[in-house]
Backbone atoms as SQL, in Angstrom:
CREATE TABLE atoms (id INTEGER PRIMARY KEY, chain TEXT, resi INTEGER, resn TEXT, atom TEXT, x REAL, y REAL, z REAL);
INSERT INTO atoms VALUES
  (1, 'A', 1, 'UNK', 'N', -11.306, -11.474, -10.083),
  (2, 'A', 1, 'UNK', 'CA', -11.007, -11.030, -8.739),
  (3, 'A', 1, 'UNK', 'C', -10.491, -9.598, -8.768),
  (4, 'A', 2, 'UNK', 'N', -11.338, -8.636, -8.097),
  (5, 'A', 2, 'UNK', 'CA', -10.616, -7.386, -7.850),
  (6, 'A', 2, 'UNK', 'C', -9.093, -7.123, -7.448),
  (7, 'A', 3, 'UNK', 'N', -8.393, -6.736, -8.082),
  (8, 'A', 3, 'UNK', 'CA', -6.737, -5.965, -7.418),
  (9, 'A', 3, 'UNK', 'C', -6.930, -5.014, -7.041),
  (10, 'A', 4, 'UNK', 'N', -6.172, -4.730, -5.725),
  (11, 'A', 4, 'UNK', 'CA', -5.687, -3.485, -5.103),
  (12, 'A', 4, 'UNK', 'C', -4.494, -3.213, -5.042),
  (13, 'A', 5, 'UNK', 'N', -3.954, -2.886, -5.840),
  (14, 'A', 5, 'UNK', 'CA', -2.131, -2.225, -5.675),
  (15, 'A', 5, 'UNK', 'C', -1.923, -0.844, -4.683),
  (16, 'A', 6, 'UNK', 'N', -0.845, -0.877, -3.936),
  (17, 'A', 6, 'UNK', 'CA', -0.730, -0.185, -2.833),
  (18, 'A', 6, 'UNK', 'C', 0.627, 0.324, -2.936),
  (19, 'A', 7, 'UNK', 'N', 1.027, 1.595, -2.937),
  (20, 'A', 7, 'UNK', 'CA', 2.474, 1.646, -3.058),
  (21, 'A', 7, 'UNK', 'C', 2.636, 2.455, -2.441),
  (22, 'A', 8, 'UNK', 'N', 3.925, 2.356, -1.349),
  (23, 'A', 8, 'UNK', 'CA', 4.347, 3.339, -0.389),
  (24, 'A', 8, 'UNK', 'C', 5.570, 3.318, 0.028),
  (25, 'A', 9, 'UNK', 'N', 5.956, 4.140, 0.852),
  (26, 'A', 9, 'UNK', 'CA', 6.904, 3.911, 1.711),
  (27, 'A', 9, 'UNK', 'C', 6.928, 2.243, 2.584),
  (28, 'A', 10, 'UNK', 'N', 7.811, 1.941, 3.434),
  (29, 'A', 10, 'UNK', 'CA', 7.882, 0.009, 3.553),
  (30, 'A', 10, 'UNK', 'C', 6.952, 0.458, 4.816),
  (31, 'A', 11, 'UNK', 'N', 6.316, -0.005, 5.427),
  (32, 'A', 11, 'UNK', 'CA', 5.691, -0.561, 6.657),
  (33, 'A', 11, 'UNK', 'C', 6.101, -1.605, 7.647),
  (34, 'A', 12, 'UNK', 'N', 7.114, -1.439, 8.307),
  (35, 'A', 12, 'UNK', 'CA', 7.978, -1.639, 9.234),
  (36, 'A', 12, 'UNK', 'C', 6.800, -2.951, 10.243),
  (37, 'A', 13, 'UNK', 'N', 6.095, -2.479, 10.473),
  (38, 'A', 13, 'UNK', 'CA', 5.310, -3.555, 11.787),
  (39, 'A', 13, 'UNK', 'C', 3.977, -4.510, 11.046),
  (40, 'A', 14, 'UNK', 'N', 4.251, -5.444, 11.434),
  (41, 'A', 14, 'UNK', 'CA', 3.409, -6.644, 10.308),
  (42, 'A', 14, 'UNK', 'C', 2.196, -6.284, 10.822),
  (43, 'A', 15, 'UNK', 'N', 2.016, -6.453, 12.251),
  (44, 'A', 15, 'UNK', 'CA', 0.242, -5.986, 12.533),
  (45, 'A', 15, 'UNK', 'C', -0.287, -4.664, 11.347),
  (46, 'A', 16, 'UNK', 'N', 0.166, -3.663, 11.385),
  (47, 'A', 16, 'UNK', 'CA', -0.137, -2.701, 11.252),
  (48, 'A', 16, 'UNK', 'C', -0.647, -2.796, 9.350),
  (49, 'A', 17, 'UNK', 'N', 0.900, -3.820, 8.732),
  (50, 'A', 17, 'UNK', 'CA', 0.097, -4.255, 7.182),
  (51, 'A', 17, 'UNK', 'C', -0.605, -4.864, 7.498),
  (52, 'A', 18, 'UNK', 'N', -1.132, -5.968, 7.752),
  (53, 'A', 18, 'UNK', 'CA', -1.803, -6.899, 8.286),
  (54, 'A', 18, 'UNK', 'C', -3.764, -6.396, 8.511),
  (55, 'A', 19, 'UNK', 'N', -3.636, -5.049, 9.077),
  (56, 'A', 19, 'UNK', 'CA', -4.618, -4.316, 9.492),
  (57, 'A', 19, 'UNK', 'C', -4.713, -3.461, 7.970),
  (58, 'A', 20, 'UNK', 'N', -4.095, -2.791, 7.253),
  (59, 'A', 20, 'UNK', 'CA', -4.110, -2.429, 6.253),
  (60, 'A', 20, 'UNK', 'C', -4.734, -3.284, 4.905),
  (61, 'A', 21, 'UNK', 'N', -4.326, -4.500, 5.029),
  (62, 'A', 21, 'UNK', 'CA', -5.000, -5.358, 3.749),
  (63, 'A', 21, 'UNK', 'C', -6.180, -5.890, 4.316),
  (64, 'A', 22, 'UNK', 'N', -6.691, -5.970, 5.425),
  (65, 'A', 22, 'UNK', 'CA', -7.360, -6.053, 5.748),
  (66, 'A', 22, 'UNK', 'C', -8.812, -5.346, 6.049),
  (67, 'A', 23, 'UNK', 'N', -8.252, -4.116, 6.127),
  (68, 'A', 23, 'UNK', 'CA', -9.466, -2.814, 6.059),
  (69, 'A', 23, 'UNK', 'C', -9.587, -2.997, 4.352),
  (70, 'A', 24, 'UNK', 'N', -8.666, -2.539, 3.158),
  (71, 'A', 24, 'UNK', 'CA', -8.597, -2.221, 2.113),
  (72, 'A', 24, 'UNK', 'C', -9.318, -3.629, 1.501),
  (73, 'A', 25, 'UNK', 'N', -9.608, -4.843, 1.708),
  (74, 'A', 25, 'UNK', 'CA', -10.012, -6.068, 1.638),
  (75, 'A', 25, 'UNK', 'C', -11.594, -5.840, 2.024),
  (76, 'A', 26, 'UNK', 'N', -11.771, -5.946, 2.966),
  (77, 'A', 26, 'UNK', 'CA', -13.144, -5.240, 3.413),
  (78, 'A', 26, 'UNK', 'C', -14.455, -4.285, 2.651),
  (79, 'A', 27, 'UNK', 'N', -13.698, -3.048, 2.561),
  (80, 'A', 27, 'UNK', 'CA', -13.854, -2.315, 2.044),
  (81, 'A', 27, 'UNK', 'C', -14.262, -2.303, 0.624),
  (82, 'A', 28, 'UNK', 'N', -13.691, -3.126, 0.132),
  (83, 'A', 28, 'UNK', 'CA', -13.593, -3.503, -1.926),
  (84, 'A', 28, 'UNK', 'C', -14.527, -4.667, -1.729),
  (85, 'A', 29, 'UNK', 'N', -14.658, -5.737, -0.782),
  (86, 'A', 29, 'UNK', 'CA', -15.657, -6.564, -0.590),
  (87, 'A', 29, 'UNK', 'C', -17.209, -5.893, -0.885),
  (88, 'A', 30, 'UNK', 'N', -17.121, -4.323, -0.146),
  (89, 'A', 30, 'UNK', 'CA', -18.342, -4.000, 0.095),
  (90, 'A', 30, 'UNK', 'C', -18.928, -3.422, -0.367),
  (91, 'A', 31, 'UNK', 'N', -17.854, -2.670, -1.315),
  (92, 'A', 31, 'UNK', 'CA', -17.943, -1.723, -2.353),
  (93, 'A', 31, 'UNK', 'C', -18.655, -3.057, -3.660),
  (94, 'A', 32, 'UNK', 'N', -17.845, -3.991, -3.773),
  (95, 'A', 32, 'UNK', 'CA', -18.044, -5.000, -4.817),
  (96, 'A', 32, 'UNK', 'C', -19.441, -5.874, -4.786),
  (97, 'A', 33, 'UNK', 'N', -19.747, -6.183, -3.298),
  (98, 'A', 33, 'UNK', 'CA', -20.776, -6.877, -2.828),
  (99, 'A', 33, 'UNK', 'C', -20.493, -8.439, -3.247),
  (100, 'A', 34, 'UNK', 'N', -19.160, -8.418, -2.824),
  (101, 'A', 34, 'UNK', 'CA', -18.463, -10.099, -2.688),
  (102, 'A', 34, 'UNK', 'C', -18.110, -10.039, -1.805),
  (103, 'A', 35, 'UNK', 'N', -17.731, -11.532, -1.378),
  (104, 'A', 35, 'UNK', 'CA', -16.945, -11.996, -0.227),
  (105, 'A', 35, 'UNK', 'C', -15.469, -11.254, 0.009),
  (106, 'A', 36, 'UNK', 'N', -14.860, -11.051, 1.061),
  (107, 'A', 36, 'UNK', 'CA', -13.630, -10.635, 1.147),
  (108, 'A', 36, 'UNK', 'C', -12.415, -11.369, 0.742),
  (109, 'A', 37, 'UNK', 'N', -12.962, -12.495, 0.689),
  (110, 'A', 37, 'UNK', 'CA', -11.887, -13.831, 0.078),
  (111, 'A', 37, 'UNK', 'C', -11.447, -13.768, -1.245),
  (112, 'A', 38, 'UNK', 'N', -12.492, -12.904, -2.448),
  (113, 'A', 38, 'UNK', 'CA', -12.191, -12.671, -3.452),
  (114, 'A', 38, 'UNK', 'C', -11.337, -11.403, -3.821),
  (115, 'A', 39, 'UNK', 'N', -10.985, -11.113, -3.026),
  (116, 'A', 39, 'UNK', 'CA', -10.144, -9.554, -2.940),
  (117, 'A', 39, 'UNK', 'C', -8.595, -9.593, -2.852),
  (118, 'A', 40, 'UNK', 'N', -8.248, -9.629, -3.724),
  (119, 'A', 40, 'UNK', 'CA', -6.604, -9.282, -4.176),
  (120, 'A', 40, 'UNK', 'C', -5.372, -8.133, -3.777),
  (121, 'A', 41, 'UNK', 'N', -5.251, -7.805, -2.862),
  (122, 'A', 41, 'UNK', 'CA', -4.450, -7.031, -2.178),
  (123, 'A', 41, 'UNK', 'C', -2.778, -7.279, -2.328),
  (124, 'A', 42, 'UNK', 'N', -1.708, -6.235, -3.242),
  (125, 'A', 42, 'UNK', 'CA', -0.549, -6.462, -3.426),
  (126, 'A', 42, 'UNK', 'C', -0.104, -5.004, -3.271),
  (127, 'A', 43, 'UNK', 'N', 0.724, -5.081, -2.053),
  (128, 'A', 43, 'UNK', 'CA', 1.335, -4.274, -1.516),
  (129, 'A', 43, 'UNK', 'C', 3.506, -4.215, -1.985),
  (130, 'A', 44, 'UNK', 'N', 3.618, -2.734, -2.800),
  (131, 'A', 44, 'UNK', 'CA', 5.236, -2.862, -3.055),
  (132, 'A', 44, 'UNK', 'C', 5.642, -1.570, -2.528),
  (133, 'A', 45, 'UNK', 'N', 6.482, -1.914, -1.673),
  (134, 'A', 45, 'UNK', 'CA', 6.952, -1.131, -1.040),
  (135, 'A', 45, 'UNK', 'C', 7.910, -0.137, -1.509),
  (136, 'A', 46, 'UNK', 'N', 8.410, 1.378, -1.671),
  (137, 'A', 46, 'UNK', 'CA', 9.283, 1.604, -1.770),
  (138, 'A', 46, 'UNK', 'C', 10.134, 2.536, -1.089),
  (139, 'A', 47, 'UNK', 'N', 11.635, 2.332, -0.960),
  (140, 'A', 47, 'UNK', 'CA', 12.466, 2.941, -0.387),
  (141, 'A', 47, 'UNK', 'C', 11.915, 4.633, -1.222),
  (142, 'A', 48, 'UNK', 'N', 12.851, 5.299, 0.176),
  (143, 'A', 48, 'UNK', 'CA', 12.686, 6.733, -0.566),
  (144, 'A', 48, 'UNK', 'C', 14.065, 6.947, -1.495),
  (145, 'A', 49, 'UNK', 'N', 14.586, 6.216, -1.152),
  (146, 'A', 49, 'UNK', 'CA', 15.995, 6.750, -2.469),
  (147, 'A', 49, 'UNK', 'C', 15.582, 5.963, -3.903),
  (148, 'A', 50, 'UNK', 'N', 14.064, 5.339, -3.974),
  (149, 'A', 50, 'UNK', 'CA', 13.736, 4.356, -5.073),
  (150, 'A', 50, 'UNK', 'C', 12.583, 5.555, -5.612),
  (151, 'A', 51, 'UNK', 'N', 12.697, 6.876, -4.582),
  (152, 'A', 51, 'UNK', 'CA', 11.141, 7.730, -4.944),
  (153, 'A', 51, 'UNK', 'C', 11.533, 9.179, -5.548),
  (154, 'A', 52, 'UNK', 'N', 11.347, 9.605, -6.782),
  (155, 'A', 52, 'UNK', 'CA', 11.164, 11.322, -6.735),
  (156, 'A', 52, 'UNK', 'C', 10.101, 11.888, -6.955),
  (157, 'A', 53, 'UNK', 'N', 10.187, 13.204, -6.518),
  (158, 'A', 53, 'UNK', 'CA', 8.927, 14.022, -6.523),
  (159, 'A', 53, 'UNK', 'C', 9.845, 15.639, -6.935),
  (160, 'A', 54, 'UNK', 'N', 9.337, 15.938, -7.897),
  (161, 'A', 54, 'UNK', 'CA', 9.780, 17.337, -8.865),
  (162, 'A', 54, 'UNK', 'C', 11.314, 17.039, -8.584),
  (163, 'A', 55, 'UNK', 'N', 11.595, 16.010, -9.643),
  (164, 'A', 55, 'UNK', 'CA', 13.502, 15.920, -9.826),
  (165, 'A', 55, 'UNK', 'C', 13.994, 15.740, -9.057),
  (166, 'A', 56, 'UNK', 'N', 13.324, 15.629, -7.375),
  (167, 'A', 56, 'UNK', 'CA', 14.180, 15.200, -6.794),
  (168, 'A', 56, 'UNK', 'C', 13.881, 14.123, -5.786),
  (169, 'A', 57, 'UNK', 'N', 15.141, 13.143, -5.313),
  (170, 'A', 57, 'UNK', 'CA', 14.850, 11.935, -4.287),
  (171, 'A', 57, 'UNK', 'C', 14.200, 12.384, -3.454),
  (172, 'A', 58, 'UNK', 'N', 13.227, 11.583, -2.602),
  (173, 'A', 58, 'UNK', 'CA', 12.749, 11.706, -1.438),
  (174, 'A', 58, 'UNK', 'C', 13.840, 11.975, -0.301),
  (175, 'A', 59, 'UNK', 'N', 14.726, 10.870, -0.363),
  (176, 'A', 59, 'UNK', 'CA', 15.753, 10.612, 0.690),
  (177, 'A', 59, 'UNK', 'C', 16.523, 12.001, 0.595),
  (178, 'A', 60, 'UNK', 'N', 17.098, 12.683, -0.034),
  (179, 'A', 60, 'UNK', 'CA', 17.321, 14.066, -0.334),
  (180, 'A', 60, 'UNK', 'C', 16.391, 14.895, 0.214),
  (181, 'A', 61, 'UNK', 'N', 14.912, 14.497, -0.142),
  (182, 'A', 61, 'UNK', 'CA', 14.298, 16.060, 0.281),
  (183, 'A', 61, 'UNK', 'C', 14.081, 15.844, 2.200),
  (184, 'A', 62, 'UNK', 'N', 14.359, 14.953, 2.835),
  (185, 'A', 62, 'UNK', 'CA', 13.881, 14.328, 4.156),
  (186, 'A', 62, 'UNK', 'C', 15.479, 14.957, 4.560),
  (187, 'A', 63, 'UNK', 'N', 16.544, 15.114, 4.207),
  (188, 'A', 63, 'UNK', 'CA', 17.868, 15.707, 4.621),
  (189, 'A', 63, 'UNK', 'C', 18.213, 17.004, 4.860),
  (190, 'A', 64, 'UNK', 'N', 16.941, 18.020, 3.962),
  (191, 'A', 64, 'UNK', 'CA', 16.791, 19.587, 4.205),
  (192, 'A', 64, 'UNK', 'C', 16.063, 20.135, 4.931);
């Protein structure tokens, strides 16, 4: 079964993941030329004080 790992910032409104594993599901279906049922979608969310980018926190750089 294909995986799709997804990592981001959290996604606050369930429709909106919901619509997300769902396009990205699709998509790898069609790319794969399987069913969408076989498509593995795992989404981890992360805080920005869990994120850096050049040494420094996200949550820091969103404060300047």
């Amino acid at each position: 079964m294909p995986t799709i790992r997804v990592d981001g910032p959290p996604i606050k409104n369930l429709d909106r993941k919901r619509r997300m594993v769902k396009l990205f599901a699709e998509s790898a279906a069609e790319a794969y030329g399987m069913d969408k049922g076989h498509i593995v979608v795992l989404i981890r969310e992360n805080a920005p004080e869990n994120v850096g980018i050049g040494g420094e926190l996200l949550v820091d750089r969103k404060q300047k």
